[in-house]
ZADRENMAR-207538 format. One line per 5 residues: their letters; for each residue z, y, x of C-alpha. Coordinates in pm, 1 decimal. Example, Ala and Ser with C-alpha at 12.3 -4.5 7.8 and 13.67 -1.06 7.14 Angstrom:
2
AS> 780.0:-450.0:1230.0  714.0:-106.0:1367.0;
***
This chain:
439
XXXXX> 0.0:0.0:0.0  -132.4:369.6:137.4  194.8:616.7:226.1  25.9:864.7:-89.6  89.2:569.0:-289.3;
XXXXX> 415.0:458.3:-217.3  525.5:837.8:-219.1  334.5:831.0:-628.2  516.2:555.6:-709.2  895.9:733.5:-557.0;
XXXXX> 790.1:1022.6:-754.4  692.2:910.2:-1104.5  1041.9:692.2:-1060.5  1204.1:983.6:-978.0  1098.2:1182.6:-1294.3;
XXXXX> 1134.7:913.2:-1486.3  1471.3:853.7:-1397.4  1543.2:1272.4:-1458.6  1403.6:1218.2:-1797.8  1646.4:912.1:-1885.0;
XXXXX> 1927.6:1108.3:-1753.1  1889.7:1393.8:-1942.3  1782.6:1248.7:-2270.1  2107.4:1080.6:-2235.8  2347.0:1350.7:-2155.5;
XXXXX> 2209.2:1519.2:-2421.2  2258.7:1240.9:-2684.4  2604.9:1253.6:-2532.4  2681.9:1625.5:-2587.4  2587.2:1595.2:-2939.8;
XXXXX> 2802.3:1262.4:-2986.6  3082.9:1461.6:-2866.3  3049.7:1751.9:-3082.0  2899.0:1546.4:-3435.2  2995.5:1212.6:-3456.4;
XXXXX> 3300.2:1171.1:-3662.8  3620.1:949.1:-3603.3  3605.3:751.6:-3867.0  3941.2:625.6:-4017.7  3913.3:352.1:-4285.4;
XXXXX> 3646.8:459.7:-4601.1  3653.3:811.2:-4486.5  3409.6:1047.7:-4321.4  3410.2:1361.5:-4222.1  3015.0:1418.3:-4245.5;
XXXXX> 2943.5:1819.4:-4174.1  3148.6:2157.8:-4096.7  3060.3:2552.5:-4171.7  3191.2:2862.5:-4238.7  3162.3:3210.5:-4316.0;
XXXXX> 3357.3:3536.7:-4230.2  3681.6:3417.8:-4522.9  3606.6:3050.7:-4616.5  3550.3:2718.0:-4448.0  3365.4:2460.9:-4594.4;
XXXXX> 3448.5:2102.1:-4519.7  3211.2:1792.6:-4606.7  3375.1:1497.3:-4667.5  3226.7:1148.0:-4779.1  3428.1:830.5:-4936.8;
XXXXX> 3237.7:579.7:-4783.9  3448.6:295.4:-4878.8  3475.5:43.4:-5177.4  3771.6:203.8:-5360.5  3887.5:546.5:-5457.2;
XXXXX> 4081.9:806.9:-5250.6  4337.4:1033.4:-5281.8  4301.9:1327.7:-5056.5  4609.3:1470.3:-4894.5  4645.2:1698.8:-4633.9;
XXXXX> 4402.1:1930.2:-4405.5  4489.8:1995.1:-4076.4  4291.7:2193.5:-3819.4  4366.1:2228.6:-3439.4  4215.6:2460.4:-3157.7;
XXXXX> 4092.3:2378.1:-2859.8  4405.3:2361.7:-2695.0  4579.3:2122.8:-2958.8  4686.2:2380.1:-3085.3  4790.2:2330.5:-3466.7;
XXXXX> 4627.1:2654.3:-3654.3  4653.6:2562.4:-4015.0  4759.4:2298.3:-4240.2  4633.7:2263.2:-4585.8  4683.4:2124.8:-4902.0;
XXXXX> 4352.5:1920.0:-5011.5  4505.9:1863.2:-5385.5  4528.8:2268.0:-5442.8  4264.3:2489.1:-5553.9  4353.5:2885.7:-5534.3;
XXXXX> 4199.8:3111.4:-5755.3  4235.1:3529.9:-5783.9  4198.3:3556.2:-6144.0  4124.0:3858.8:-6371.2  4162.2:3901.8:-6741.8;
XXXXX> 3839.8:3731.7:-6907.5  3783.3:3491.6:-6636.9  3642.5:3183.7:-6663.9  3672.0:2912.6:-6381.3  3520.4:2589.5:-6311.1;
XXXXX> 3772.3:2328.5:-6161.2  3646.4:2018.6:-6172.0  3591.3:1989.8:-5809.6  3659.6:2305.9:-5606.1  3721.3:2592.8:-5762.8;
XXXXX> 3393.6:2747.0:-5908.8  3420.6:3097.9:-6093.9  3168.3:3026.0:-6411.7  3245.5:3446.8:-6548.9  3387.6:3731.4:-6394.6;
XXXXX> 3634.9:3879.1:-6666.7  3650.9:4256.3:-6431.3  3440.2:4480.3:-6521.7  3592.8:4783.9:-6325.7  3901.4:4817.5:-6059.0;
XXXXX> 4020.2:5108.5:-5830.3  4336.2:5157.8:-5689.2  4282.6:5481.6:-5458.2  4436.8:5220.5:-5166.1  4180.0:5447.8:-4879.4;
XXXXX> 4220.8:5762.5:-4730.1  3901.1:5909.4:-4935.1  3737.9:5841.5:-5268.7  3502.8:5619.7:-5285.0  3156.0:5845.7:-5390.2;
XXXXX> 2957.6:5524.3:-5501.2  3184.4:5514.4:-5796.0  3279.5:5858.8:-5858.4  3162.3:6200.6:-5861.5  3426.3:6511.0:-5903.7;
XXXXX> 3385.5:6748.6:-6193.3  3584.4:7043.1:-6322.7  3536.8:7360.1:-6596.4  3685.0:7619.4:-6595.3  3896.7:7555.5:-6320.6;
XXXXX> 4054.7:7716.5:-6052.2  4223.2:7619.3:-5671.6  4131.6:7291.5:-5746.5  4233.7:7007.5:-5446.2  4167.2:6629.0:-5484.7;
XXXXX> 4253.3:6366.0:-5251.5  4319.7:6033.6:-5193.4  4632.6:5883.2:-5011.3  4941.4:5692.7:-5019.6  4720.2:5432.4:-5272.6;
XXXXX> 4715.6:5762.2:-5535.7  4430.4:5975.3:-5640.5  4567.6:6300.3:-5623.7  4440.8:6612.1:-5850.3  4555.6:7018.4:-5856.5;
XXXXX> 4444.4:7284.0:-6076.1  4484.4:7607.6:-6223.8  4247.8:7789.9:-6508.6  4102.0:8090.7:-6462.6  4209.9:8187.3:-6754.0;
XXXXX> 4541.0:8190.0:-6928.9  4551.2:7982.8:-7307.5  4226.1:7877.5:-7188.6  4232.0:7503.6:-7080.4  4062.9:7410.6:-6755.5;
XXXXX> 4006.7:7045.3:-6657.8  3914.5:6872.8:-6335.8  3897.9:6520.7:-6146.7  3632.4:6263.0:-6141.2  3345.5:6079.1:-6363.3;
XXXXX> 3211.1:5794.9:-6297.7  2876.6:5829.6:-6188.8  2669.1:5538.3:-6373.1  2752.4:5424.7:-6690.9  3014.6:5137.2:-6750.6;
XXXXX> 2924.1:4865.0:-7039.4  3198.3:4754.4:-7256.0  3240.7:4487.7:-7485.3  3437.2:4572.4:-7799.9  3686.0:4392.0:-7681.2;
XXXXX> 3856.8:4503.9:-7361.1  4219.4:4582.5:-7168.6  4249.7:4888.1:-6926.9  4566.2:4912.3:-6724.7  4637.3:5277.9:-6593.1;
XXXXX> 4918.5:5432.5:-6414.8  4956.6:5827.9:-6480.8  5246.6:6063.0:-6303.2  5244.6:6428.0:-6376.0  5394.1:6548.1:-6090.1;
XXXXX> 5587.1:6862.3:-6232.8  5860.0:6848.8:-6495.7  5824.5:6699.5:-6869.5  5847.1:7075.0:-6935.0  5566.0:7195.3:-6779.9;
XXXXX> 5232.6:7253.7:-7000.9  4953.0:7040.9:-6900.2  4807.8:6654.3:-6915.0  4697.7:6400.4:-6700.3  4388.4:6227.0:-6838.8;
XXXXX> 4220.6:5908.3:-6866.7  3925.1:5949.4:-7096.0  3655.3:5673.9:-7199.2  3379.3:5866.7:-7321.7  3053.5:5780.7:-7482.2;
XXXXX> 2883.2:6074.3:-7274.3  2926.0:6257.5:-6977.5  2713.0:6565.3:-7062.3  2971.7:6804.3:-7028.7  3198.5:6872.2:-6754.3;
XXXXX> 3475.3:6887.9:-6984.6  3564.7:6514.7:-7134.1  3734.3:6703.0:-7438.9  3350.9:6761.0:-7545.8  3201.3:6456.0:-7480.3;
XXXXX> 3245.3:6283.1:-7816.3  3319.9:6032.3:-7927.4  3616.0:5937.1:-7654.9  3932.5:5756.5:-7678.8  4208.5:5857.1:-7416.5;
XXXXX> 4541.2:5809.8:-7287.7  4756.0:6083.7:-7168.5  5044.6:6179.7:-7020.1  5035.4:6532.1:-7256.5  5254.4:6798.1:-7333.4;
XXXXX> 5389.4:6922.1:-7687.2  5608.6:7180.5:-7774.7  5877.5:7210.9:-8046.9  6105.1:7503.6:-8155.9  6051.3:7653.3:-7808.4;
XXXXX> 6096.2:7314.6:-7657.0  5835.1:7156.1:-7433.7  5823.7:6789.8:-7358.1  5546.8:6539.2:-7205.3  5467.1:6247.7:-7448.8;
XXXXX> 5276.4:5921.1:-7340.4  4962.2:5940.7:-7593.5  4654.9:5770.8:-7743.2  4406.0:5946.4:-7851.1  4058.8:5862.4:-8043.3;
XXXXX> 3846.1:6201.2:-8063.0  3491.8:6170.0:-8296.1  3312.5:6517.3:-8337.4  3547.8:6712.5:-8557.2  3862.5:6513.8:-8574.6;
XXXXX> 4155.7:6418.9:-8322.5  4383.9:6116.8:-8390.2  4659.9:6038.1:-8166.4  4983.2:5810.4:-8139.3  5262.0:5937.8:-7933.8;
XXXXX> 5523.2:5629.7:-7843.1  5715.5:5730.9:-7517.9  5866.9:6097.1:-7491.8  6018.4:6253.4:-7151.6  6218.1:6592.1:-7162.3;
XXXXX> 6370.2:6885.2:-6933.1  6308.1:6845.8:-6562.4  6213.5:6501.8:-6501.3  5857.9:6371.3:-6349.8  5669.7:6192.9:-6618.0;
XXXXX> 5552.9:5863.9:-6467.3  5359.0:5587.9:-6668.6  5251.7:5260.8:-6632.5  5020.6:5158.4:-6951.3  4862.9:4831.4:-7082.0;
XXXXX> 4635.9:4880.4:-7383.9  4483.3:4598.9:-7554.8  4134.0:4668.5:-7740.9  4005.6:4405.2:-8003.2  3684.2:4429.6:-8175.0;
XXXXX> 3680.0:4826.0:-8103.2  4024.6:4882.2:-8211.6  4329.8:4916.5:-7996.1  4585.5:4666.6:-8116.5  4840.8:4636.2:-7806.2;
XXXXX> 5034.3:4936.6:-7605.3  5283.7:4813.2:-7317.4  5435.7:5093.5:-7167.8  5724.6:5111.6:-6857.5  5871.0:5432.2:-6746.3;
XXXXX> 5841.5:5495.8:-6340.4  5767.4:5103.0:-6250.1  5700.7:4804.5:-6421.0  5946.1:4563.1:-6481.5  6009.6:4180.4:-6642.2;
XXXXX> 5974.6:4412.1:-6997.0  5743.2:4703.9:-7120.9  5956.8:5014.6:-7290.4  5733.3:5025.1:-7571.8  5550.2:4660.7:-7692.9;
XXXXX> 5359.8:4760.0:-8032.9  5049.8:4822.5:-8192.3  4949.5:5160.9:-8237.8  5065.9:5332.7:-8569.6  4771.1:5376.6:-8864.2;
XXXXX> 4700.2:5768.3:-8790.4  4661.8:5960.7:-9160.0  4603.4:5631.3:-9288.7  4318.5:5506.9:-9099.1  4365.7:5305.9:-8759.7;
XXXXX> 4337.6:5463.5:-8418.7  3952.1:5377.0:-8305.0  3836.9:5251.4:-7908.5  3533.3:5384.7:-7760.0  3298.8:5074.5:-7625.4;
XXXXX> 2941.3:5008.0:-7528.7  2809.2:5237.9:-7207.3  3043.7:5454.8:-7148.0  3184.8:5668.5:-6842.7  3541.0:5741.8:-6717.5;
XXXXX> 3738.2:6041.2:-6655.0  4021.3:6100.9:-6449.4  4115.3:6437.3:-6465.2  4385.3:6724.1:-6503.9  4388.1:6921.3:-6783.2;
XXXXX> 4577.0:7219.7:-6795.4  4563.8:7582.9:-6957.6  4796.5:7793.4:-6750.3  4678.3:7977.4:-6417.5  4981.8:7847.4:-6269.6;
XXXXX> 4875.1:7507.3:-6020.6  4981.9:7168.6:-6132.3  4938.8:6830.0:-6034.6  4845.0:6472.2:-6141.0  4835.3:6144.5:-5979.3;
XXXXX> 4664.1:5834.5:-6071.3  4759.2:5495.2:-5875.0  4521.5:5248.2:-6029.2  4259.3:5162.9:-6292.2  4178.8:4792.6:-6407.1;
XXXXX> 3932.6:4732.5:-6675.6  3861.2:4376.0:-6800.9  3724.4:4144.7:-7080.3  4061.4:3996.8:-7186.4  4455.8:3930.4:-7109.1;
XXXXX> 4339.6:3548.8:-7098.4  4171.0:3358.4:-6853.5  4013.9:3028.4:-6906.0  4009.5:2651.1:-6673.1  3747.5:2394.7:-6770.8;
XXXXX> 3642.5:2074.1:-6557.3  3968.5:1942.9:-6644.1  4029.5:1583.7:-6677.6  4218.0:1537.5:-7032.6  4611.2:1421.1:-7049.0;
XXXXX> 4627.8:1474.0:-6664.0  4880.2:1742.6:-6516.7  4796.9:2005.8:-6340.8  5079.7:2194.8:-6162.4  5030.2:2591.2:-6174.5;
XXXXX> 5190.5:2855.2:-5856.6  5232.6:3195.2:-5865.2  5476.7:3472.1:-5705.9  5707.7:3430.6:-5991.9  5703.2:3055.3:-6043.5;
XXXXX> 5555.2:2723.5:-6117.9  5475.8:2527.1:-6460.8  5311.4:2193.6:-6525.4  5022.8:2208.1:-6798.5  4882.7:1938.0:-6966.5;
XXXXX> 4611.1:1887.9:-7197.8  4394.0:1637.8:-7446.4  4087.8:1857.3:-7379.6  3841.3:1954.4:-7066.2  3962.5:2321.2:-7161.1;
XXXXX> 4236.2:2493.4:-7132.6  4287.8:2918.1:-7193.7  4596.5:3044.3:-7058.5  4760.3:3369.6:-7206.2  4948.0:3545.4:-6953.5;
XXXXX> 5151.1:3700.4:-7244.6  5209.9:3397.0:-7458.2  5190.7:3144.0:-7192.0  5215.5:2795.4:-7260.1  5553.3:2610.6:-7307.8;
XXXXX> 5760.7:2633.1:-6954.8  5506.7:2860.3:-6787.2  5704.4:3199.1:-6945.5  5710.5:3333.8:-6594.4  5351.2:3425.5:-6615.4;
XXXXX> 5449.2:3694.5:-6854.0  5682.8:3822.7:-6623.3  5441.2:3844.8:-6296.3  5176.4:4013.5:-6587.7  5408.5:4260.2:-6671.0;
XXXXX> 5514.2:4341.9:-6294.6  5199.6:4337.9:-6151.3  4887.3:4299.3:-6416.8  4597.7:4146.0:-6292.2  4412.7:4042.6:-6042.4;
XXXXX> 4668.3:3729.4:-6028.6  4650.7:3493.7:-5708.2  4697.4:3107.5:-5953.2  4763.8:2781.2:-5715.1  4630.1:2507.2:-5948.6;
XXXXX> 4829.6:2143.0:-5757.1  4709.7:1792.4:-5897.5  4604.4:1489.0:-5713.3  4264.4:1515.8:-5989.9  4158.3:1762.4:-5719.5;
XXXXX> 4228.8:1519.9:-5469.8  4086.8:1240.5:-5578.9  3771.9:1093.0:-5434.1  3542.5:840.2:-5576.5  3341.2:569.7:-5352.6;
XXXXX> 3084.1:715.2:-5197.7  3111.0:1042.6:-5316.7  3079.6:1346.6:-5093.8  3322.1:1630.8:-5157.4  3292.9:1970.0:-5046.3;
XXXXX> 3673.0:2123.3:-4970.2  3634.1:2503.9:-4950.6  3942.1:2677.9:-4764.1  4009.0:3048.3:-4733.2  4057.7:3060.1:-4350.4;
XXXXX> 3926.4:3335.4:-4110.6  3930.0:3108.0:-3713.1  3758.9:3296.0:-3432.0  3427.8:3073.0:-3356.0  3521.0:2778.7:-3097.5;
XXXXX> 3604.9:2482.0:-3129.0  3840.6:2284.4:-3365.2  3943.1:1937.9:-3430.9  3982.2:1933.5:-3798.6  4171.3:1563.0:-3952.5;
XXXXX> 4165.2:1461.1:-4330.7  4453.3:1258.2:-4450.4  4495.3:1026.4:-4771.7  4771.2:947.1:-4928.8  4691.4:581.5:-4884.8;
XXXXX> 4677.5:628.3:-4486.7  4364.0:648.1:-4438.5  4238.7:934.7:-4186.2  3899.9:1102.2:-4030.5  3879.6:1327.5:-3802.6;
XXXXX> 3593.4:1547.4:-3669.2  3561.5:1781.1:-3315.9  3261.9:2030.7:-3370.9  3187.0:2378.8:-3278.2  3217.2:2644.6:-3558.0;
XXXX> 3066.9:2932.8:-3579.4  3075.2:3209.5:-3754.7  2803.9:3349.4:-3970.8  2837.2:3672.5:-4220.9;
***
């Protein structure tokens, strides 16, 4: 054999034995960083995540059902990061919701249809736009999680009125709640309002004028020489003002409301009320009182809001606003459930089991069902949005093979994690991949 053949033959060895080599290091690097353990009938099949939630594939691929149990997750220092629960689902609820449980936690309808609560340090222009008439050394800002308004007319007797609209129409149903929480930050004794109108127009920049509107108001009424601050509701069509007054504040105190009202088939038929900060029970709990014999009226279909200050005196007064919540309903609603099984429901107050002949279940916060009475109390404290743990090994359980998508709220820094999946009959999978993040 010639020397150029014999160095040929070296070469094409050579190359070919590069080529082996690196087709298997590279089937090694991805066996390292894919391939699951597996532990029993389970699998751990695929891994991904965004900027808040990590989603977890996992496959029974046994003969008999499962039963997850536990989630745990470890860096790449075996390190222990997080440890979840795989029979929980948590869901931030809103009045109106509807939510799909079946499986993970799937929101079917979105019950909020609007939701500020001033918690920057500027407003947010996308929403609203500022307005005012007739007003003078007017300020607005926004801090301390409050929308704050000043004002002064330019005239005295002749009312003035300024704060924000929203810029784009807002559909409502004709049935809807609104929580709002008004302070007039003066004495009861002092002679102007703080506002929240719902208005059928925005056409003029003073919401008194833009009939038909339906308001509450932190507003001020006078009496043998004696002025007070009343908490009111008030329906407004073109000619005609009807109001219900149900919580009165006198002398020098700061008038400071939190309000619930409860609006059924265009009609407001619930008013909670708390003085200063909510508590386990509203002040006032009623229905508004029939006004000259007729019913006090809601304002629905596209409407705008106004938060403003309305005052008639040149001297310059003030008006916070801490939050607004608008939504479909004081209910929210579970299906996918799996009838006569119990379901365990968490929140900040307290815990309840629920249980159920039917795939559907609506829970109402305010007449909760048997042994879940704290709900009403974290309603009344806080309102909604409401973080809900729902706990039952239904959510757990996995079916042969079935694959099952776990969805965690976790926010892990891309690198990479060991992640193991427990069962509560022992069984166990675990999977080392690289995560990374996407937006």
């Amino acid at each position: 054999m010639h020397i150029a053949q014999i160095i040929l033959l070296i070469l094409i060895i050579v190359v070919a034995g590069v080529g082996i080599w690196l087709w298997f290091t590279e089937f090694a690097t991805q066996s390292a960083s894919t391939s699951p353990t597996l532990g029993g009938g389970l699998k751990i099949e695929a891994v991904s995540a965004t900027d808040s939630k990590l989603y977890i594939y996992v496959r029974n691929i046994g003969a008999t059902p499962l039963t997850l149990d536990k989630i745990y997750i470890w860096d790449s220092k075996r390190r222990l990061v997080a440890v979840y629960n795989a029979t929980t689902l948590n869901l931030l609820v809103w009045g109106g919701d509807v939510w799909d449980v079946s499986s993970s936690a799937r929101l079917v309808e979105r019950g909020l249809i609007l939701y500020d609560n001033f918690d920057g340090n500027s407003l947010d222009t996308s929403l609203w736009e500022e307005r005012e008439y007739n007003a003078n050394n007017t300020q607005l800002s926004v801090g301390n999680s409050y929308l704050q308004i000043t004002v002064s007319s330019k005239e005295e007797y002749t009312w003035a009125t300024y704060g924000v609209f929203t810029k784009s129409p807002i559909s409502l149903p004709d049935s809807y709640v609104f929580e709002v929480e008004l302070i007039k930050k003066g004495y009861a004794n002092w002679f102007y309002a703080v506002c929240l109108y719902i208005m059928s127009t925005n056409t003029s920049n003073n919401p008194y004028h833009n009939t038909p509107w339906f308001a509450t108001k932190l507003y001020p009424r006078e009496e043998n020489d004696n002025i007070y601050t009343v908490a009111q509701l008030v329906y407004r069509e073109e000619n005609t003002t009807y109001w219900d007054s149900s919580l009165y504040w006198q002398g020098s105190v700061e008038p400071h409301a939190h309000m619930i009202v409860v609006v059924e088939n265009g009609y407001p038929t619930k008013v909670l009320l708390w003085k200063d900060s909510r508590g386990k029970e509203p002040i006032v709990n009623n229905p508004p009182r029939q006004i000259y014999g007729r019913e006090l009226r809601a304002v629905w279909g596209n409407v705008y809001l106004a938060l403003t200050i309305d005052n008639p005196t040149t001297y310059l007064d003030e008006g916070w606003f801490g939050y607004i919540k608008i939504y479909k309903r004081t209910d929210f609603t579970l299906t996918g459930l799996r009838p006569n099984a119990e379901y365990r429901l968490i929140g900040l107050k307290g815990k309840c089991t629920i249980k159920t002949g039917a795939t559907i279940l609506t829970i109402d916060p305010i007449n909760p069902p048997p042994g879940c009475e704290w709900l009403r109390e974290e309603y009344y404290e806080h309102g909604y949005p409401m973080n809900i743990t729902l706990d039952s090994e239904v959510f757990g359980r996995i079916e042969p093979q079935e694959l099952r998508t776990l969805i965690l709220r976790v926010n892990l820094p891309a690198g990479i994690y060991t992640l193991e999946i427990t069962t509560k009959e022992g069984i166990s999978a675990t999977l080392t991949t690289l995560i990374k993040k996407r937006g």
